[in-house]
C-alpha positions, 0 to 999 in steps of 0.5 A: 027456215028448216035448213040446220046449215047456211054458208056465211061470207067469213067477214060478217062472223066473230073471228073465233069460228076462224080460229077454230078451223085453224086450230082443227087444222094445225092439229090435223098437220101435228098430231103431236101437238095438244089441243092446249097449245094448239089454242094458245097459238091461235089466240081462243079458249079450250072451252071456246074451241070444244063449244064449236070445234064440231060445228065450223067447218072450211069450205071446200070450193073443188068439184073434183070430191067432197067427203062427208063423214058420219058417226053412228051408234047402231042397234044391233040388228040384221039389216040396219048397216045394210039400210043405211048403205042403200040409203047413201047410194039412193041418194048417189052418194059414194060410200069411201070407208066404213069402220065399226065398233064390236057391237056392245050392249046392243049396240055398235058405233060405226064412222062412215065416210062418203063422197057426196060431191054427187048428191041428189038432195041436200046433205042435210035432207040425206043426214035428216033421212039416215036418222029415221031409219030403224036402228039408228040411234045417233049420228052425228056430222064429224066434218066435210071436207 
C-alpha cells in the first residue's frame, strides 16, 4: 500500500488522536489560551499533542469546500511559485491565498492554501507530485479543513 493517508472510523483508535483535534480546536476558537492549559483541559501530555498535533486531522464531511494548506520552503529561483500554481490549477485545485516569506539565504517559506473539494487525483498523489518540482525543498500538509 502507497497511500501515507487512510480514513479510520474514530472508535477503533486510542482516544488521544481525539483529544488532539479538540485541543487543536478549543486553541483555534481561544487564542488566549496556551497549549499547556489547552492539554490539561482535554486530559493528554504536550509531549502527546506536538508527537500528533501535525498528523490528525477531523474530517469534514461538506461537498460544498474543502481547503488544504501546504507550507513550503522555495529556492529562490524564477519560475519555481509559478510552477507549483500551475500544477494545483492542473490538478483543479483553487488556489485561496498565498502568503511568502522574503527570500533568505536562497530560499523563502511560502503557505498556500487551496480548495481541493474538485480535485483530479488524490491529494496525496498532488502533494507527492508538488515535492518533485524543481526548487521545492519542503512541503509540508498543515491541515485540511
Amino acid at each position: 500500500m502507497n497511500n501515507k493517508y487512510i480514513l479510520v472510523d474514530k472508535s477503533v483508535l486510542p482516544d488521544v488522536f481525539e483529544k488532539v483535534i479538540e485541543a487543536k480546536e478549543i486553541m483555534k476558537s481561544d487564542e488566549t489560551l496556551g497549549v499547556s492549559k489547552v492539554v490539561a483541559m482535554v486530559g493528554i501530555s504536550r509531549s502527546t499533542y506536538y508527537k500528533y498535533h501535525d498528523k490528525v486531522f477531523p474530517l469534514i464531511e461538506s461537498n460544498v469546500e474543502r481547503k488544504a494548506t501546504i507550507n513550503l520552503l522555495l529556492s529562490h529561483k524564477s519560475g519555481t511559485l509559478s510552477s507549483l500554481l500551475r500544477h494545483i490549477a492542473s490538478c483543479n485545485g483553487n488556489v485561496l491565498t498565498i502568503t511568502q516569506d522574503a527570500p533568505v539565504n536562497s530560499a523563502a517559506n511560502v503557505s498556500i492554501s487551496f480548495d481541493v473539494s474538485k480535485l483530479n487525483s488524490t491529494l496525496e498523489q498532488l502533494l507527492t507530485n508538488l515535492k518533485t518540482i524543481e526548487g521545492v525543498s519542503k512541503l509540508k500538509l498543515v491541515g485540511v479543513e
